[in-house]
C-alpha positions as CSV (number, residue, x, y, z in Angstrom):
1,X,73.9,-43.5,44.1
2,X,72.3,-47.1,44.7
3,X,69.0,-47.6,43.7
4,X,66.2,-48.5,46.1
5,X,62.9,-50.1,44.6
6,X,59.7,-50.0,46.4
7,X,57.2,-52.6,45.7
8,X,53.8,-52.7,47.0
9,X,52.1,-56.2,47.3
10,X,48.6,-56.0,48.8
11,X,47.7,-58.0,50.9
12,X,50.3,-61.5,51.3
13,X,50.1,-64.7,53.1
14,X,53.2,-64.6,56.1
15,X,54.6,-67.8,55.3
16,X,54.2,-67.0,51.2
17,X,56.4,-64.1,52.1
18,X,59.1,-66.4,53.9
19,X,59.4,-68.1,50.6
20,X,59.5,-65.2,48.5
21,X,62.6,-63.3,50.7
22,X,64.3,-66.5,50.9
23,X,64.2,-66.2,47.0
24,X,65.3,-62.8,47.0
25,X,67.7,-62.8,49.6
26,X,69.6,-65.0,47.1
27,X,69.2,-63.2,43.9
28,X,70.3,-60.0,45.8
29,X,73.5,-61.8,47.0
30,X,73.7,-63.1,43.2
31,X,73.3,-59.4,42.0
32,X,70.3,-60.6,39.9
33,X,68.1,-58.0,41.5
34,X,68.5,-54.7,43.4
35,X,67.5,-53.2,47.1
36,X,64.2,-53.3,47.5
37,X,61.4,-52.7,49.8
38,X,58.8,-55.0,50.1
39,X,55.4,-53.5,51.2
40,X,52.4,-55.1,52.5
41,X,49.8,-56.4,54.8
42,X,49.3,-59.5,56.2
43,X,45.7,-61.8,56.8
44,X,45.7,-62.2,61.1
45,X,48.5,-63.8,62.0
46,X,51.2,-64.5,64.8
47,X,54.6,-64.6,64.3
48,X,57.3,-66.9,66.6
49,X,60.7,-65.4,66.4
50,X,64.0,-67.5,67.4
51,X,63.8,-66.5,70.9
52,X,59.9,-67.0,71.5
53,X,58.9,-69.1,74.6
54,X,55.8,-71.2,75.1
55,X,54.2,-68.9,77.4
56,X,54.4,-66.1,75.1
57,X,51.1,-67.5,73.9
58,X,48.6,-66.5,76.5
59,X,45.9,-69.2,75.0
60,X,46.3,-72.8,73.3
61,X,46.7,-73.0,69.6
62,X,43.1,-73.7,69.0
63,X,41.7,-70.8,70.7
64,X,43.6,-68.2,68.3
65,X,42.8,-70.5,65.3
66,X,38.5,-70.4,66.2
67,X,39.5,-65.9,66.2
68,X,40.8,-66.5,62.8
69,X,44.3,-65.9,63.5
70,X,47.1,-68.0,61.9
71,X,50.6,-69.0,64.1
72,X,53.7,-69.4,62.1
73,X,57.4,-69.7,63.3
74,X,59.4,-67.4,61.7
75,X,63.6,-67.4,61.1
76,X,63.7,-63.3,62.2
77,X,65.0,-62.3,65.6
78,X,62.6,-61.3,68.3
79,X,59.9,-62.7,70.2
80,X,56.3,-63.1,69.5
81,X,54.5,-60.7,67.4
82,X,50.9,-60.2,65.8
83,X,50.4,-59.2,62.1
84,X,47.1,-58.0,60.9
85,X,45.1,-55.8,58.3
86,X,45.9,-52.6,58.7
87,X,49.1,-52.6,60.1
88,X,52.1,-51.9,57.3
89,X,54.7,-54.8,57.2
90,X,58.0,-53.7,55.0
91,X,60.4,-56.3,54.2
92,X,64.1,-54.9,53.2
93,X,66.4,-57.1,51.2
94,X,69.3,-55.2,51.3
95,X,73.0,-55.7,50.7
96,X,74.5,-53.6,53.6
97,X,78.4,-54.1,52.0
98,X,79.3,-50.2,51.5
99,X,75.8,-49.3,53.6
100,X,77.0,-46.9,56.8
101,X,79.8,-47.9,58.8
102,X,81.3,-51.1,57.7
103,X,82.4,-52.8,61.2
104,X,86.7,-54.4,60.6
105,X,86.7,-57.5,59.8
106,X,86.0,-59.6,57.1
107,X,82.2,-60.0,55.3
108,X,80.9,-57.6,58.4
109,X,78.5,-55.4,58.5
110,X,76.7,-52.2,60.3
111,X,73.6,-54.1,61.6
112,X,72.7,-51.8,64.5
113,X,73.5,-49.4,61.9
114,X,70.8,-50.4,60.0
115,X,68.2,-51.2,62.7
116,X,68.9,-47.6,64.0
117,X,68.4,-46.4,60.3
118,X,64.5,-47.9,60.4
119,X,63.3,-46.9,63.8
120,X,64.5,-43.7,62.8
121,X,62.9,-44.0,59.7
122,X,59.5,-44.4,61.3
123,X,59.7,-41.9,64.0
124,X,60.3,-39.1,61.7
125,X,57.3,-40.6,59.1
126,X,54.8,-40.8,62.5
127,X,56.2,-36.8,63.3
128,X,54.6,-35.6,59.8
129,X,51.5,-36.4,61.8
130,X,52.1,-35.3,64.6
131,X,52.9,-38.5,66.8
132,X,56.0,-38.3,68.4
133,X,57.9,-41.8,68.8
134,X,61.1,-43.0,70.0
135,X,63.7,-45.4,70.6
136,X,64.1,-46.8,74.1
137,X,67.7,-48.3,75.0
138,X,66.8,-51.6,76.6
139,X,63.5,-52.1,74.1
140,X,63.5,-52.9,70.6
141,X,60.4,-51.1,68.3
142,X,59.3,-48.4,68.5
143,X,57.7,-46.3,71.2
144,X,55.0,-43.4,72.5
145,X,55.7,-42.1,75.5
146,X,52.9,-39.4,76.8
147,X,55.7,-37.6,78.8
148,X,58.2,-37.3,75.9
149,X,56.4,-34.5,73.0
150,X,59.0,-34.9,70.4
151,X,61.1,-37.1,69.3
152,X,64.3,-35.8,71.0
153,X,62.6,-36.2,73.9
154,X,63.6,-39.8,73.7
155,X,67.2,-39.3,74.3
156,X,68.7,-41.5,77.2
157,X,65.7,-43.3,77.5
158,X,66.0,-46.5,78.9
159,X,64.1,-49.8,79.9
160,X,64.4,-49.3,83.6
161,X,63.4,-45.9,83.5
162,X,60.2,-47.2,81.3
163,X,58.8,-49.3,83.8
164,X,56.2,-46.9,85.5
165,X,55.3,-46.7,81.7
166,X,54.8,-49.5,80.7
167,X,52.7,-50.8,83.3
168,X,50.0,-47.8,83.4
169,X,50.1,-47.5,79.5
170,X,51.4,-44.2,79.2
171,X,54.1,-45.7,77.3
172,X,52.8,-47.8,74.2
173,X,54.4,-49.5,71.4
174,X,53.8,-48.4,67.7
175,X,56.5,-50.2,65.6
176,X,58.0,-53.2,65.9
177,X,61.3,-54.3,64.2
178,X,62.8,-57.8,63.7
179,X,65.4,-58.6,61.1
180,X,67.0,-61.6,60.0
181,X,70.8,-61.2,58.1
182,X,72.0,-63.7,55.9
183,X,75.6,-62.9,54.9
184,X,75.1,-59.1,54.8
185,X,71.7,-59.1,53.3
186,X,69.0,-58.3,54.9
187,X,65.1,-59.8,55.4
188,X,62.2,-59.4,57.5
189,X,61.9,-56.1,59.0
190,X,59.9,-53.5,60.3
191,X,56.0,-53.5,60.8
192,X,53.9,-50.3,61.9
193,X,50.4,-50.0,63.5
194,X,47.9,-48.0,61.4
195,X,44.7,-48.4,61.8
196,X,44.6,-52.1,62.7
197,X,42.6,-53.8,65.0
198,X,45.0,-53.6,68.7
199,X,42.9,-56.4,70.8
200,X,45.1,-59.3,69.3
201,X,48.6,-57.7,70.8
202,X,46.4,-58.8,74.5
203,X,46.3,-62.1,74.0
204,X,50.2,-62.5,73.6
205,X,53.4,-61.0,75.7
206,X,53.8,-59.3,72.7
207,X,57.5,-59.0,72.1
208,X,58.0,-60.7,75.5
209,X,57.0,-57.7,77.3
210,X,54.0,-58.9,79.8
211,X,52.7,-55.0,80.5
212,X,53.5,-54.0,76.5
213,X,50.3,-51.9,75.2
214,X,50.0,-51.4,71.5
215,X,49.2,-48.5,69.7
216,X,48.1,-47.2,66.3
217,X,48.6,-43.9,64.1
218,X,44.4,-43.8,64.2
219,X,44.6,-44.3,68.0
220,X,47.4,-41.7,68.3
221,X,45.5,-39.1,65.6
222,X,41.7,-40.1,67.0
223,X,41.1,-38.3,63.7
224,X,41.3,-39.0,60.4
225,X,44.2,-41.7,59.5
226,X,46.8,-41.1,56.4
227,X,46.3,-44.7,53.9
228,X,48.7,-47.4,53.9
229,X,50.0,-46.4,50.6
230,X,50.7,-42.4,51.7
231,X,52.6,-44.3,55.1
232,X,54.9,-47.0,53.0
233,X,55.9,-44.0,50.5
234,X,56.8,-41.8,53.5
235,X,58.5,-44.2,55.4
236,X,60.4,-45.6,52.8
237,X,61.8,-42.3,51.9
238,X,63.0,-42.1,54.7
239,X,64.5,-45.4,54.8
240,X,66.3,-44.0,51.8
241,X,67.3,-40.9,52.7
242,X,68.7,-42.7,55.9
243,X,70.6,-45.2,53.7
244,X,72.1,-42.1,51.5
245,X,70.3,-44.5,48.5
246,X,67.6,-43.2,45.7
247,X,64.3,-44.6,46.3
248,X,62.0,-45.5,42.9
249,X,59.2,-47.2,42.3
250,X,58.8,-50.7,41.4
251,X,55.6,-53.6,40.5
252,X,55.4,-56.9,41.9
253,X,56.7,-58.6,38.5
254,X,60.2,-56.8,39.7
255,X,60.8,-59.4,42.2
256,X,59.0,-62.5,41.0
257,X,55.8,-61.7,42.6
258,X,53.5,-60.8,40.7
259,X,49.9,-63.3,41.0
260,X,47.2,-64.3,38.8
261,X,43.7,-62.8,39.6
262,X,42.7,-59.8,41.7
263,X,45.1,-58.1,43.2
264,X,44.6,-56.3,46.8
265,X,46.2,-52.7,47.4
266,X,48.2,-52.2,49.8
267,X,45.9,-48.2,50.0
């Protein structure tokens, strides 16, 4: 059985971390390291996928900048999306040769697969507390639908269907999911909202979705919130089990990234 390390980081800079999977994303495809999960936080910051537009942005530059918030362009798929403290960010670089169904053809590989494997992931961690989430065909993330009480529930749904939804907020947005592939291995990833502040997902189209409402596991619970630590361990088991791969514990100095100083948990 393949190994799968989980590392937790604290708290990292976004475009430190672009560096760093870069650097992994190589030394995976050299075989000089193994799977791993990266898991973190990020300071305030928005993130410009390949296929953001300029009117993603709801205010100019400077008026996210005076709130604190960093912009950064970012080589993942997707649209627009914010980052913040509290919120857990998990990077996989993953070799997906021999993951799930390899597709025919050469050097290709199961990529909605994968994507399926870690929004499945997450709904099943939100379930342990009680917050039901889904997929919805159309829509990528994650999603809470106040009609839909259990996972299953989410079967068939679809992005026409989620209008009404959307645009009175009974439908919100939990998880988000953006991945970028180089040759079979993956980077970036998924990021889901704990207890982090939601205002900053107003002041964009976040994802490209003008009537998207964001939610939290401490909005969901309005009760007491599991830590960040207890939510990367549970979804990342399930990331594993998912993948049919052994999940084990790892440090920062596993993948280069270890830093002088004081350290921030990701708990």
């Amino acid at each position: 059985m393949r190994h799968l390390t989980l590392i937790e980081l604290g708290r990292r800079d976004y475009s430190d971390m672009v560096a760093a999977q870069d650097r992994l994303t190589a030394e995976r495809h050299e075989g000089a390291v193994d799977d791993l999960l990266l898991a973190l936080e990020h300071p305030p910051t928005y993130t410009l996928g390949r296929r953001s537009e300029p009117s993603d942005l709801l205010h100019p530059a400077d008026w996210y900048r005076e709130r604190g918030i960093t912009i950064c362009e970012t080589p993942r798929g997707g649209k627009v999306t914010y980052h913040g403290p509290g919120q857990l960010v998990i990077y996989p670089i993953i070799n997906l040769k021999g993951v799930g169904e390899q597709p025919s053809g050469a050097d290709r590989v199961d990529v909605a697969g994968f994507v399926a494997a870690l929004e499945n992931a997450m709904a099943e961690a939100l379930y342990t507390w009680g917050i039901p989430a889904g997929r919805i065909d159309g829509l990528t993330g994650l999603w809470v639908d106040d009609d839909r009480p259990t996972p299953a529930a989410f079967a068939g749904a679809d992005a026409a269907g989620s209008a009404p939804g959307l645009a009175s907020g009974a439908i919100r947005k939990i998880g988000s999911i953006g991945l970028k592939i180089s040759r079979g291995v993956t980077s970036h990833g998924l990021s889901l909202n704990v207890s982090c502040d939601l205002d900053p997902f107003e002041w964009i189209n976040s994802c490209g979705i003008e009537t998207c409402q964001a939610t939290s596991i401490a909005r969901e619970t309005g009760g007491a919130t599991p830590s960040m630590a207890d939510v990367a361990i549970e979804v990342a088991n399930r990331i594993a089990s998912s993948l049919g791969q052994e999940l084990r514990p790892g440090t920062p100095v596993h993948a280069g990234l270890e830093r002088r100083g004081r350290t921030n948990s990701v708990a």
